[in-house]
TILOTOR-141143 format. One line per field, with one value per residue (C-alpha): residue number from 1; x, y, z. Coordinates in steps of 0.05 Angstrom, whole numbers, plus 5000, padded with zeros to 4 digits. Each point is the difference from the previous one (the first is absolute). Example, Ala and Ser with C-alpha at 12.3 -4.5 7.8 and 13.67 -1.06 7.14 Angstrom:
seq: [1_2]
east: [5246_5027]
north: [4910_5069]
up: [5156_4987]
END
This chain:
seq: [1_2_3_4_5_6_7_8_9_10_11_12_13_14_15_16_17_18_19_20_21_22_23_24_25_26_27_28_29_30_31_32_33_34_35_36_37_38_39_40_41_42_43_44_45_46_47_48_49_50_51_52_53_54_55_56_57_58_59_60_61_62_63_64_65_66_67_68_69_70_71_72_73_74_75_76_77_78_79_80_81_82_83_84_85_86_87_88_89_90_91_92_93_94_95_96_97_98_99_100_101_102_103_104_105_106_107_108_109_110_111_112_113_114_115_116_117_118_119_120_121_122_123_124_125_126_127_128_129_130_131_132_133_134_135_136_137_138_139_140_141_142_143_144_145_146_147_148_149_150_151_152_153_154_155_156_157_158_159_160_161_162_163_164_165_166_167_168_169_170_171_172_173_174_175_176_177_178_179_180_181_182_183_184_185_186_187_188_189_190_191_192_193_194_195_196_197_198_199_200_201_202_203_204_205_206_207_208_209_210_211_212_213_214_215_216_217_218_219_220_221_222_223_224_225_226_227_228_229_230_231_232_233_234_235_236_237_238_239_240_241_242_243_244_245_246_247_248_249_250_251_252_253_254_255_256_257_258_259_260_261_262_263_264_265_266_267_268_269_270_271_272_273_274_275_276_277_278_279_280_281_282_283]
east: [8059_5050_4982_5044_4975_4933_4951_4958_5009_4970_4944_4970_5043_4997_4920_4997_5050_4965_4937_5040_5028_4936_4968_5050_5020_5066_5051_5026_5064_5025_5057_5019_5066_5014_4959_5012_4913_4945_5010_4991_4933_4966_5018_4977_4937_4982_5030_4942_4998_5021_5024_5057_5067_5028_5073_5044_5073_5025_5055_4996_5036_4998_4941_5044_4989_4926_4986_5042_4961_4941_5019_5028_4932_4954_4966_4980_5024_5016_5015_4991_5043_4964_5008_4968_4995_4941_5038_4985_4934_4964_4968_5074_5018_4941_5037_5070_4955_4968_5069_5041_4933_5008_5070_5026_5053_5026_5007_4953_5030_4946_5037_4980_5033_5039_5026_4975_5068_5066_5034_4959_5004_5073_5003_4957_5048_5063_4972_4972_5060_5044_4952_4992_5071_5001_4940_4945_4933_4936_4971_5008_4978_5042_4994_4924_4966_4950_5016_4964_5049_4989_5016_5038_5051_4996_5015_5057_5028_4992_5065_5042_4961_5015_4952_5012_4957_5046_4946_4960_5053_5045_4946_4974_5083_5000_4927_5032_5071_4974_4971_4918_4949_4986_4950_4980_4925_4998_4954_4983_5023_4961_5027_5023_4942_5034_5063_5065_5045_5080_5015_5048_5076_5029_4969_5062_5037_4954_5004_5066_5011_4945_5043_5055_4951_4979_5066_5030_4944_4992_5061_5047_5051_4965_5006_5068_5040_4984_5011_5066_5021_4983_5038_5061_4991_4995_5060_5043_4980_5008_5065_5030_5031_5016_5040_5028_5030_5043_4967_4982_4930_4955_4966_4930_5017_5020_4946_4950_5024_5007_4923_4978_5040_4961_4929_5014_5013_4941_4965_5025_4983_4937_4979_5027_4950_4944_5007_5001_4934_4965_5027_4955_4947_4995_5003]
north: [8255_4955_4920_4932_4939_5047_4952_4992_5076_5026_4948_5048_5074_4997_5001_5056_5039_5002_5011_5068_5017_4990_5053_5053_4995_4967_4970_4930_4970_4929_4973_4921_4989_4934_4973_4919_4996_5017_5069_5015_4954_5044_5058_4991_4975_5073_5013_5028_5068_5055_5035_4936_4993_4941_4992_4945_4985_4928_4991_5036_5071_5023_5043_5066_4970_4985_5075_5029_4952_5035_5072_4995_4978_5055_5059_5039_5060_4960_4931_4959_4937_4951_4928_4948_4956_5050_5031_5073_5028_5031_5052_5025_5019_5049_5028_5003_5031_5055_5022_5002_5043_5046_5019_4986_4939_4959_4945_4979_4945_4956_5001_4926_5017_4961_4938_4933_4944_5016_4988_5048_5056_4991_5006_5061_5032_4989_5020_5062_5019_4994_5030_5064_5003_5017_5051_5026_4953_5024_4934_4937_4937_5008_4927_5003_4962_5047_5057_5058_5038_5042_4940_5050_5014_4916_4986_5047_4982_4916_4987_5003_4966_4919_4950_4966_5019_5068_5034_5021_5039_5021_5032_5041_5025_5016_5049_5029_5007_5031_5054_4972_5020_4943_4987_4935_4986_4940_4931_4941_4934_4938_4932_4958_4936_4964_4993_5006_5057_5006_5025_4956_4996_5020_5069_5011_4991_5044_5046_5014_5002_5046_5050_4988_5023_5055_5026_4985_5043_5053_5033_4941_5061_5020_4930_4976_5065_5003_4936_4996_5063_4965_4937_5041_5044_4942_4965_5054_5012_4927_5013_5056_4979_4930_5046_5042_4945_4987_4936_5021_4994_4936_4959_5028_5069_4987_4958_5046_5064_4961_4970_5078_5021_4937_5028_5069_4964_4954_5062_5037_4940_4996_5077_4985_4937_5033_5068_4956_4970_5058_5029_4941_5015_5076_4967]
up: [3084_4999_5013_5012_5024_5029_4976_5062_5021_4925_5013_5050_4989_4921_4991_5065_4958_4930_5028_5039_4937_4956_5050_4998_4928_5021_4954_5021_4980_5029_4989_5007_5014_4984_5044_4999_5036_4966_5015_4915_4999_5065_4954_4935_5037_4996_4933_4973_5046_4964_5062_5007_4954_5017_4980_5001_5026_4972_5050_5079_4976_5076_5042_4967_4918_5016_5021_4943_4951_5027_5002_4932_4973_5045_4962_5060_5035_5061_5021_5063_5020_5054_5012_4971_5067_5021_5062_4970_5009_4937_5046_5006_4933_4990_5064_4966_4931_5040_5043_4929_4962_5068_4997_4923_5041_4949_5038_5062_5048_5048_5062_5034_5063_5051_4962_5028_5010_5023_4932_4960_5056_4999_4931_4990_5057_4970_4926_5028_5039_4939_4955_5053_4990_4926_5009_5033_5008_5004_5010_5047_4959_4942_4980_5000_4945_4988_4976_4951_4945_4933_4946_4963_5050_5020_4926_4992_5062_5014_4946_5059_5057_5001_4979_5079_5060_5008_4950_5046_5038_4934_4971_5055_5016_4923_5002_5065_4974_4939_5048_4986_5044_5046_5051_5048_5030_5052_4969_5029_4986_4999_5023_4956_4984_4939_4968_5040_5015_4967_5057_5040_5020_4932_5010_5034_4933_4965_5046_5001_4922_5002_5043_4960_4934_5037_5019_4928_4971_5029_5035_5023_5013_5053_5022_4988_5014_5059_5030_4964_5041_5055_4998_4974_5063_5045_4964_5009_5075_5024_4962_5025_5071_4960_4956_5054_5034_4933_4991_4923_4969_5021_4955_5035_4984_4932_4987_5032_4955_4934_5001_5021_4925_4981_5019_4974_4933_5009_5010_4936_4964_5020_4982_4933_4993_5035_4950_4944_5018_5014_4935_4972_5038_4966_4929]
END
C-alpha cells in the first residue's frame, strides 16, 4: 500500500485494514512516500503489529517506487496493491484471492467500472485503445489500483515498469505480454472522505507519455510502421496530379514522405530500446 500525504485517510482505513489482515493471517506492507504530513507518525502509531512493515521513502519516489519498495520486501505467494486513501474495499481482495486460487491466474485485476470525470474516462479510452493495439486485452480497467499477482512473477517483472503513476498499467501489459494467465472481477469503490485526489489537468500529460511508454515497450512497430505508410501514401497521392502537371515535387509531399521514413526509423529505434529492456527484465 502505497501512502503520500494520506494522513487523514490512514486515520480511519489503516486500523480497518490491520484488524482484516490480523483475521486472515494477512501480511501488511505500507509504504510512505515522502510524505511532507504526518502520514509516517499515523503509521508507526501501529508499529507494534506484527502483521504491519512499515517502510520508508525519504524523498516522494513516485506511486510506481512505493509499490516496488513493497513488492521487493513481500514473502508471500501473492501480493495485493490498494490505495491508501481507503477508496478500495477489503471485502474485495478476498474476492480477487479466491478468483486467482480458482483458476491458477497470475494476476487478478478489480475492474471499478465506468470511470467517474471526463478527464480520467478520456484517459482510460485513449490508453486502452493504444494498448488494444499492441495485443489482445482480457480486461477493461487496466489502470486499476488494485490488483492481485504471484510476487514472483511481480518481482522478476517490475525492473521495467516506471516508478510514475504508469505502474499500474506497465505492469499488467508486461504479465499479459509475457503470455500470464490473467483474469478481472468487478469491486466497488468507495468515495473518497480525506486526502485529495492527483488527479487533475496534468493527467493529460501523463497520459500521453504513458502511451508513448506503452508503445515504446512493447511493439512500437506495430505502431510506427504503419502510420508511416500512411503519410507516405497520402504524400504521394496529394502528389501525383501536382506532379503530372510538371509542376515538380511540393514541399507538402516531400515533407509528408520524409517524416513517414522518419516514423519507420522512430519505430526501429524504439524496438531496439524496448528489446533491450526486456532483455533486463529476463536477467
Amino acid at each position: 500500500m502505497p501512502a503520500y500525504n494520506e494522513e487523514k485517510s490512514l486515520q480511519k482505513f489503516l486500523p480497518e485494514t490491520i484488524a482484516f489482515c490480523n483475521k486472515k493471517g494477512y501480511k501488511l506492507i505500507v509504504v510512505n512516500d515522502g510524505s511532507t504530513d504526518n502520514t509516517l507518525n499515523e503509521l508507526n502509531k501501529h508499529s507494534r503489529e506484527s502483521c504491519l512493515t512499515i517502510l520508508h521513502n525519504k524523498m516522494n519516489a513516485g506511486y510506481g517506487a512505493a509499490i516496488k519498495n513493497g513488492i521487493r520486501h513481500s514473502e508471500t505467494k501473492y501480493v495485493v496493491t490498494l490505495d491508501a486513501d481507503g477508496q478500495h474495499r477489503l471485502d474485495d481482495v478476498e474476492k480477487l484471492y479466491q478468483v486467482a486460487l480458482e483458476t491458477d491466474a497470475d494476476m487478478v485485476v478489480g475492474d471499478r467500472g465506468k470511470a467517474s470525470g471526463r478527464y480520467r474516462r478520456l484517459g482510460k479510452w485513449f490508453i486502452r485503445k493504444t494498448a488494444s493495439l499492441l495485443m489482445p486485452l482480457p480486461c477493461s480497467d487496466i489502470n486499476s489500483g488494485m490488483k492481485l499477482y504471484n510476487a514472483k512473477l511481480g518481482k522478476k517483472y517490475i525492473s521495467i515498469c516506471p516508478d510514475t503513476m504508469a505502474y499500474s498499467d506497465i505492469i499488467l501489459l508486461t504479465f499479459v505480454y509475457k503470455r500470464c494467465l490473467v483474469k478481472e472481477v468487478p469491486i466497488t469503490i468507495n468515495p473518497r472522505t480525506d486526502g485529495k485526489s492527483t488527479i487533475g489537468m496534468h493527467t493529460a500529460m501523463d497520459t500521453l507519455r504513458e502511451i508513448v511508454n506503452i508503445v515504446v515497450l512493447f511493439d512500437p512497430i506495430r505502431i510506427f510502421f504503419p502510420l508511416g505508410t500512411l503519410l507516405i501514401a497520402i504524400s504521394l497521392i496529394w502528389e501525383a496530379p501536382i506532379f503530372f502537371r510538371g509542376n515538380g515535387v511540393s514541399v507538402g509531399a516531400m515533407l509528408g514522405i520524409i517524416t513517414g521514413f522518419m516514423l519507420y526509423f522512430f519505430g526501429i529505434l524504439a524496438h531496439q530500446t524496448g528489446s533491450f529492456r526486456k532483455e533486463m527484465m529476463e536477467k
